[in-house]
Phi, psi and omega in degrees: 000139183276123162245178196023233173239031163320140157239173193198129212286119186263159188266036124272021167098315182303164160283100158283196172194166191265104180229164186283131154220126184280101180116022185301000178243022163257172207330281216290349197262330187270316168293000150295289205311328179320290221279323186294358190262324201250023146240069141090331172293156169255150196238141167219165199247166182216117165187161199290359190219118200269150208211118177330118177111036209200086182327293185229143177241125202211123196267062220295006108356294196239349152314102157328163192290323174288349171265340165276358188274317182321312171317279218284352179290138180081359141278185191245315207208186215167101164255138179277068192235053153259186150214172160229176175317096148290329180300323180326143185253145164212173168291151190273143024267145173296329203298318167312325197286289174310315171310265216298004193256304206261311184238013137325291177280342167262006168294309195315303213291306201274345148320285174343282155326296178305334194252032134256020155089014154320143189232002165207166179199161205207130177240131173258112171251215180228159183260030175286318157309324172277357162269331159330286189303302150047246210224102161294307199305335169292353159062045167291327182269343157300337188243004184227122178277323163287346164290296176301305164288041170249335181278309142016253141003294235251314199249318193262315180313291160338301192293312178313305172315284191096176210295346188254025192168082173294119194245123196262140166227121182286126188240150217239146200254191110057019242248122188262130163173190152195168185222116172062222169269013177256162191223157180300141201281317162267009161316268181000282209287342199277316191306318184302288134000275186292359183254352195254160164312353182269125155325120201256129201209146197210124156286194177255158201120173180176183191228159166258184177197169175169177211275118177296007183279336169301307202295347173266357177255341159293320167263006194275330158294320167296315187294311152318334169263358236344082186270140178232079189239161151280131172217105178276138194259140179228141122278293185236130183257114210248143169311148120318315190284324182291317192291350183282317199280335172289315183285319136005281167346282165339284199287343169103033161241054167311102179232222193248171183197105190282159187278143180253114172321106177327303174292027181253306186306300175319283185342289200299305243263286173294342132325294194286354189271320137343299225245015126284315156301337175285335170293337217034081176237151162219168176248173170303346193220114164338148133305312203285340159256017192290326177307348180289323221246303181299328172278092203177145161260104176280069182236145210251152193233138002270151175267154194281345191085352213267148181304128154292026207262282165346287183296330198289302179289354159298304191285328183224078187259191195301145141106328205290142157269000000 
């Protein structure tokens, strides 16, 4: 057993070490904890709801620095793996809301870590930074308010930590699995969809994309490394259109997955973002800029290669209603 922050030498050479990982019984947190389990390390879970396997419960949202030091105390390192909705519409103004969704509580977390002598940390971020780093000229964190506060997160989180304690943030595409019942937050309408009768339709563009038992093997190597780098994550870089017919697939309603005009896709797109305004609503990701992004190839190079498939079918399986 790991006390304080000892670590103790496994015979391939790693250290192990005792780490928090916050949001552990969801999709990407719970297949951190598998892999840091099955090298050797020890895991204990943080999450708002009790749920088997979920150590301490706590609502690391609205937690002071002192309840989170309580957590975190006798660890070595502290992954961050909640998230929120960015597609959510809410009254306007958003920012305040999302700041306080996204990049707060790891200001709070990683304050916390440093003054308990933590030495590595791992953020599950999105890889709308790295295209943010890119393409500048796309002016992302000006038209998307969770972008900006995903850059947010990512720079004040650094800062809180300090010089002593490197926080790598994995910037994540896509994430295909599943842990128990959970499933990724858009899976549900995509599932529905490819099972149903309605004609599958795709614009041009595309996404990378890849599994979480990968996204769990990038921070658990970060962690190991107390690496404090961007490390945009890939399996596979996919068309809309492969992706749709792959899930299709998936579910056993294999079909054709017709082209959708870009000047439809804009079009619908900029209604909606009209018909949020007129609510005076707005979401993390513009409507009215978004057809930029969806006709765009988000795709991150170099991809890791490792097959998607396994997860794709975890995710969308044969037979399911």
């Amino acid at each position: 057993m790991l006390v304080g922050l000892t670590t103790h030498r496994l015979q391939s050479g790693r250290c192990t070490v005792r780490i928090l990982v916050v949001g552990g019984s969801g999709l990407i947190g719970a297949h951190v904890v598998d892999v840091l389990r099955e090298r050797g390390h020890a895991a204990t879970t943080v999450a708002r709801t009790a749920q088997p396997g979920v150590d301490h419960l706590l609502d690391v949202g609205s937690a002071s620095v002192d309840d989170l030091r309580s957590v975190l105390a006798g660890h070595d390192g502290v992954v961050y793996a909640t998230r929120t909705d960015e597609q959510r519409a809410l009254p306007k103004p958003i920012y305040p809301e999302f700041r306080r969704d996204n990049v707060d509580p790891v200001v709070r977390l990683f304050t916390a870590a440093r003054l308990e002598g933590l030495t590595r940390g791992v953020v599950m971020g999105s890889y709308y930074t790295y295209f943010d780093r890119l393409h500048p000229q796309w002016r992302l964190a000006e038209r998307h308010t969770y972008i900006r506060c995903r850059l947010e997160q990512a720079r004040e989180g650094r800062a809180a930590a300090g010089d002593g304690l490197p926080v790598a943030v994995l910037e994540l595409p896509f994430v295909f699995g599943r842990a128990g019942d959970r499933l990724p937050n858009w899976a549900g309408p995509l599932d529905r969809w490819a099972r149903s009768r309605t004609p599958l339709v795709a614009p041009t563009g595309g996404s990378a994309a890849t599994s979480a038992h990968s996204v769990a093997v990038v921070a658990v190597d970060a962690l190991e490394q107390a690496s404090g780098a961007d490390l945009p994550v890939a399996d596979e870089n996919l068309s809309w259109h492969d992706m749709l017919a792959r899930i299709a697939a998936a579910v056993g309603r294999p079909r054709r997955v017709r082209r959708l005009p870009a000047g439809v896709a804009r079009a619908a797109l900029r209604l909606g973002g009209a018909a949020q305004a007129a609510g005076g609503k707005e979401s993390g990701m513009n409507p009215s800029h978004l057809a930029n992004l969806l006709l765009a190839d988000l795709f991150v190079e170099p991809a890791t290669g490792r097959p998607l498939g396994p997860a794709l079918a975890e995710t969308f399986p044969a037979g399911d209603a």
